[in-house]
C-alpha positions, 0 to 999 in steps of 0.5 A, spaced: 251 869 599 257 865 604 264 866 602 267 860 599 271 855 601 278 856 598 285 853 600 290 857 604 295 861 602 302 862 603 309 863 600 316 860 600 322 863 599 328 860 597 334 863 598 341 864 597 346 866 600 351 870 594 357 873 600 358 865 599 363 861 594 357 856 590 351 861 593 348 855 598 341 856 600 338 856 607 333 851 609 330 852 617 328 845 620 321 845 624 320 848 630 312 844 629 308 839 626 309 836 621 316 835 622 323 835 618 327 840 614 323 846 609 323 852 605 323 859 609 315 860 609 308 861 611 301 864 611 299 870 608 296 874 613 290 878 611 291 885 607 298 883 605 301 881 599 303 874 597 311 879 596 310 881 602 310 876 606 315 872 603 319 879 605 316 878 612 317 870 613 324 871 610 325 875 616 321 872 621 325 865 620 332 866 618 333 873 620 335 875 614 333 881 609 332 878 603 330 880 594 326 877 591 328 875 584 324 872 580 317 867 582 319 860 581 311 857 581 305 855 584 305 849 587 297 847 590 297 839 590 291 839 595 296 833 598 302 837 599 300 839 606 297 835 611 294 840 616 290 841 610 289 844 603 294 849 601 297 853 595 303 856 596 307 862 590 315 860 591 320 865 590 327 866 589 330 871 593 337 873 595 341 875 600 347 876 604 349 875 611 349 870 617 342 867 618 339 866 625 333 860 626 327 865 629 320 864 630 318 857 627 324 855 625 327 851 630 334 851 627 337 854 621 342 850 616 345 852 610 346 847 604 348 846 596 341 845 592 344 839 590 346 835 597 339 837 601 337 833 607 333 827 607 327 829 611 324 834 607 317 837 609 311 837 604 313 838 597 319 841 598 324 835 595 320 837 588 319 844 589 328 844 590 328 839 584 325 844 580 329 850 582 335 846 581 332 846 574 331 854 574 338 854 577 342 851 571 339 852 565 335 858 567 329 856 564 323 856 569 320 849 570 313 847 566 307 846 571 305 840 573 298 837 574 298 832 580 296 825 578 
């Protein structure tokens, strides 16, 4: 029987920065297509765990070492990602320290959630609409089916 054909997999971590007055959070700026400013993130590699390469990316793009505390959800609009169909589990994480534009970020900014920049990449505008959300009531938002 062949393999299916399924979406890739990634995760995303939004992180914030709790040695900082008002905990901003760090986006990177990409380094390639498509363009703009995003969640720290990526692929999940084979044999690793969608944690684990939260944990790797955090590291890989920003050079912190981060704590996950809590799943935000699962975004899969097959539309959310130009170079293809891709679902993505999005942490939130903590963190502490100075971060460091590495690997696929080609540069590193620190932001209030609530004042973001305009040129957000893929879905990421929604995805930190609803954390900001979680961040103020605490309530995790309700899945939402894309039109």
């Amino acid at each position: 029987m062949p393999a299916p054909v399924t979406p890739l997999l990634a995760a995303d971590i939004i992180i914030e920065l709790t040695d900082r007055p008002e905990r901003p959070i760090v986006l990177i700026e990409r380094r390639n297509p498509p363009p703009g400013w995003a969640i720290p993130g990526g692929f999940v590699d084979v044999g690793e765990s969608i944690e684990q390469a939260a944990l790797r990316e955090a590291q890989e793009e920003t050079a912190l070492q981060v704590t996950l505390m809590a799943l935000l959800g699962v975004y899969s609009d097959p539309q959310r990602d130009a170079r293809g169909h891709t679902a993505s589990a999005v942490y939130v994480a903590v963190a502490r320290g100075t971060p460091r534009a590495q690997d696929d970020a080609a540069a590193v900014g620190i932001f209030s959630p609530e004042n973001l920049p305009a040129n957000l990449a893929f879905d990421h505008r929604r995805i930190l609409a609803d954390y900001l959300v979680y961040r103020q009531t605490g309530k995790f938002p309700l899945p939402r089916v894309p039109e």
